[in-house]
N, C-alpha and C positions, 0 to 999 in steps of 0.2 A: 716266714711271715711275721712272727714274733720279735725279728731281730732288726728289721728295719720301722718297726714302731718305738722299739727301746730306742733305740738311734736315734731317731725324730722326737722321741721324749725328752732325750739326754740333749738334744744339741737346741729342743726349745727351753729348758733348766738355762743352763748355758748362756743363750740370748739375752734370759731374765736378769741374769745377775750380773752379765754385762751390762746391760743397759743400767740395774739398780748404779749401779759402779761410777757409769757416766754421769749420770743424774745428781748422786750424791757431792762430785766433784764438780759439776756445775753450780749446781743449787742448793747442794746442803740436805740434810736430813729430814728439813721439814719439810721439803719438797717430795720425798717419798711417800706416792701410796700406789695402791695396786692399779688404779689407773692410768696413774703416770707413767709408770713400770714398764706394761703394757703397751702404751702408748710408744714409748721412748723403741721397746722391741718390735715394733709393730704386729701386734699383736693382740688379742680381746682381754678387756679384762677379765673374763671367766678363767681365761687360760694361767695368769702369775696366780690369781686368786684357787685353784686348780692344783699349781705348784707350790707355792706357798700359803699358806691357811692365816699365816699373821704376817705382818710387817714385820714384827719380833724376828720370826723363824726367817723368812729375806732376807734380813740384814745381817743374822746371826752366819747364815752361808754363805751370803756375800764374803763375808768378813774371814769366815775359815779359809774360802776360797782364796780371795787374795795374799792371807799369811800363809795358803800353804804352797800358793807360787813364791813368794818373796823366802819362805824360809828355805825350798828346794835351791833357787838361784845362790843364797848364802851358801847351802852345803856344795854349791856344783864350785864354786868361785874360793870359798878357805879349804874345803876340808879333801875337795879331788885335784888342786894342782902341789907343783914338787913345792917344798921348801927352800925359800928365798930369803935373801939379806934386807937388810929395812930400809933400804928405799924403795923396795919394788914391793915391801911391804904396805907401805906408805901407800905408793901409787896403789896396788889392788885395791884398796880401802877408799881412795879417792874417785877410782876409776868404777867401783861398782856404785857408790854414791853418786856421780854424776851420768853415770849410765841410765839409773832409774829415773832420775831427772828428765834426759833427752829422750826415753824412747816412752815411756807409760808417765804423763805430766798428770793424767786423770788418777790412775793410782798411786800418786805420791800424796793428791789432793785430797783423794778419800779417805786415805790412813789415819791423816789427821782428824779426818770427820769423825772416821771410825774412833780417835781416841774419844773423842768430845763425846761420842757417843756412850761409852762404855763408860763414862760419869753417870748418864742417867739409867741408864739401859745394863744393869750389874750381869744379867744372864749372857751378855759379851767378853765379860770377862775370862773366860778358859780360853777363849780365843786369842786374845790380843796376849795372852797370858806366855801361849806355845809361842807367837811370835816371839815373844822376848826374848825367852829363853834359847831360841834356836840364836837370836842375832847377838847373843854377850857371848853363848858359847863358841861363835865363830870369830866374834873380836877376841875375847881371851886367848883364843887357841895362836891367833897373830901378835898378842903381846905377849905372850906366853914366850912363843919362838924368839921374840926382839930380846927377851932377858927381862920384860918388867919383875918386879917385886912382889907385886899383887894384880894380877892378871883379870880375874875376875872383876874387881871395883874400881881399876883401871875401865876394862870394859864397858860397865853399866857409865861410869862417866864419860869415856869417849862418845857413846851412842846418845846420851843425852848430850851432849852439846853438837853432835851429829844430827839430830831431831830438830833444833831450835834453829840453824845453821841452815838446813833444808824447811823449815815452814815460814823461814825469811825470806828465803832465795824463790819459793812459789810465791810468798806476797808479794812481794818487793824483788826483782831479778836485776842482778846485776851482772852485769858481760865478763867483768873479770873472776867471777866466785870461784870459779875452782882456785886458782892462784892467791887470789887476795885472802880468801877468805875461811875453806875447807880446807886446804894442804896445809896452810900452816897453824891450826886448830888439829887437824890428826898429827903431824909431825912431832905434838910437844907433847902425847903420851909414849914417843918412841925414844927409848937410847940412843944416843946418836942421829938422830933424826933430824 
């Protein structure tokens, strides 16, 4: 009896913070409160207010939530295939990039909310924090293999010009990005490349 109430708890959580997800990527942060939440889940407000007691606390699992999908897909995508030569290093790098693009557009859309967010809102910060951390150490670990020099600060500047590259391509979409615009922006941290 108790295990199909936790289920039904877990999978209304769940709903919540999808929906927060959607919302955030349609409308932005200030569109977030526990009625819209709600509403978006279909759902009462008592029930997010219920589950989450602040807006803070929502947004804060929201946000682990979806770093700690994005940072699993980084370790499933560098750290469990064999080692390869660099152009297929290239492409992985391209290909997980524009994968997040075409299948989740809402959470590419939110991450960036989520950063803007953690400007005003510091108690996001451990979170967006692990994010990082998880995504240089999986770029590193692929410059690493190429022979860069400095792997690491390679890393953090491929993913920031990898950031600015993807919060263009959601404003502004252009039909050739992956070619015109991403492959040869990763290409030019690689030897040989």
């Amino acid at each position: 009896m108790r295990e199909p109430q936790m289920a039904r708890g877990a999978a209304r959580r769940e709903a919540l913070l999808d929906a927060a997800t959607r919302l955030l990527a349609r409308e932005g942060a200030r569109a977030l409160t526990h009625r819209a939440i709600a509403a978006e889940a279909g759902t009462t407000h008592g029930i997010a207010r219920y589950y989450f007691g602040t807006l803070d606390q929502l947004l804060d699992e929201a946000l682990r939530r979806l770093a700690t999908r994005q940072i699993e897909e980084v370790r499933v995508l560098f750290h469990r295939l064999p080692d390869v030569d660099v152009p297929q290093r290239i492409t992985r790098i391209v290909q997980y990039v524009t994968g997040s693009l075409a299948h989740d557009r809402d959470s590419g859309i939110a991450r960036y909310e989520f950063f803007l967010e953690v400007a005003r809102r510091h108690q996001l910060q451990a979170s967006l924090d692990a994010w990082g951390v998880a995504q240089r150490a999986a770029f590193a670990g692929e410059l690493r293999g190429a022979g860069s020099a400095d792997p690491e600060a390679d890393a953090a500047d491929l993913l920031t010009i990898i950031n600015g590259l993807l919060l263009e391509q959601l404003a502004l979409p252009i039909d050739d990005f992956e070619t015109t615009r991403l492959r040869p922006a990763v290409a030019r941290f690689f030897p040989e490349g």
